[in-house]
C-alpha positions as semicolon CSV with decimal commas, in nm:
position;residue;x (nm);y (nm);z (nm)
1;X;13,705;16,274;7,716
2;X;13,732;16,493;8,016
3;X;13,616;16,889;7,939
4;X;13,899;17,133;8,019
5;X;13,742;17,479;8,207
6;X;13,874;17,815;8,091
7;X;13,814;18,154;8,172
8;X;13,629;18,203;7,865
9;X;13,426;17,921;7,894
10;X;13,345;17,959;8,293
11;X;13,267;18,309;8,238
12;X;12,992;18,225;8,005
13;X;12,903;17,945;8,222
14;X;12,821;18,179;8,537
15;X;12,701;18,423;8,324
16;X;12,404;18,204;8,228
17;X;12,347;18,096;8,543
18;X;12,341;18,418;8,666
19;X;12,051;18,515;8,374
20;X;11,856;18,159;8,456
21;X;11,885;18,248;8,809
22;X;11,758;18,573;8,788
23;X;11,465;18,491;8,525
24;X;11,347;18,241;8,816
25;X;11,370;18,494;9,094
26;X;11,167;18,720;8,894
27;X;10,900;18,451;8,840
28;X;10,865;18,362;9,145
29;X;10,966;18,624;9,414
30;X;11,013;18,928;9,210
31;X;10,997;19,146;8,942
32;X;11,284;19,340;9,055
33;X;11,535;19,055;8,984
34;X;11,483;19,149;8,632
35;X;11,740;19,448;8,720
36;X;11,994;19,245;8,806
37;X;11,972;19,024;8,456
38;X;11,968;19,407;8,282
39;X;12,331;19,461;8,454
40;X;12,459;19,079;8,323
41;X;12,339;19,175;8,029
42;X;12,523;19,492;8,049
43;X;12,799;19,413;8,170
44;X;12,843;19,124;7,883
45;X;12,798;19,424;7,597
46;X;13,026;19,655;7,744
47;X;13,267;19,429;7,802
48;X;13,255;19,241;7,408
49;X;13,336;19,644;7,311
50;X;13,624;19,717;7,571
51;X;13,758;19,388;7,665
52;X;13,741;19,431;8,051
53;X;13,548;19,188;8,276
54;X;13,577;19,204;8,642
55;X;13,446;18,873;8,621
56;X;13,779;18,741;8,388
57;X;13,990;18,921;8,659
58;X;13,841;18,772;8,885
59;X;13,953;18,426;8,784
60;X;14,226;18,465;8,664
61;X;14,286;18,556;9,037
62;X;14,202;18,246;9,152
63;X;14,354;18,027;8,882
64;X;14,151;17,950;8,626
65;X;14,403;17,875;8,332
66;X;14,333;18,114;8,083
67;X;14,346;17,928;7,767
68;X;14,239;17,518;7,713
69;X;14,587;17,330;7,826
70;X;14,673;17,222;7,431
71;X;14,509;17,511;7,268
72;X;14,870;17,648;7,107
73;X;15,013;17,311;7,027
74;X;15,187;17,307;6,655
């Protein structure tokens, strides 16, 4: 079974990554990379309360289909 990508799903996905990334950075370069997981966070909370994500506009500009391909099948 091949796994469809979707903007909700690929937002989480870099999300994440962003978080991991950040946690590693601030390991092992610096502590100040712990600022930039404090703005993903952020940015995810404000954004479950007002429904805007540059992140969503941001892919939906480049064509990430916004809903799985069979999601409103009946």
């Amino acid at each position: 079974m091949k796994e469809e990508f979707y903007i909700e799903r690929v937002v989480r996905i870099i999300a994440g990554s962003f978080v991991l990334t950040s946690l590693l950075l601030a390991h092992f370069h610096s502590p100040y990379w712990l600022w930039f997981t404090g703005f993903v966070g952020l940015n995810l909370l404000q954004s479950g309360f007002t429904q805007f994500c540059p992140m969503f506009n941001l892919l939906a500009k480049l064509g990430v289909p916004r809903f799985p391909r069979n999601c409103c099948d009946k």
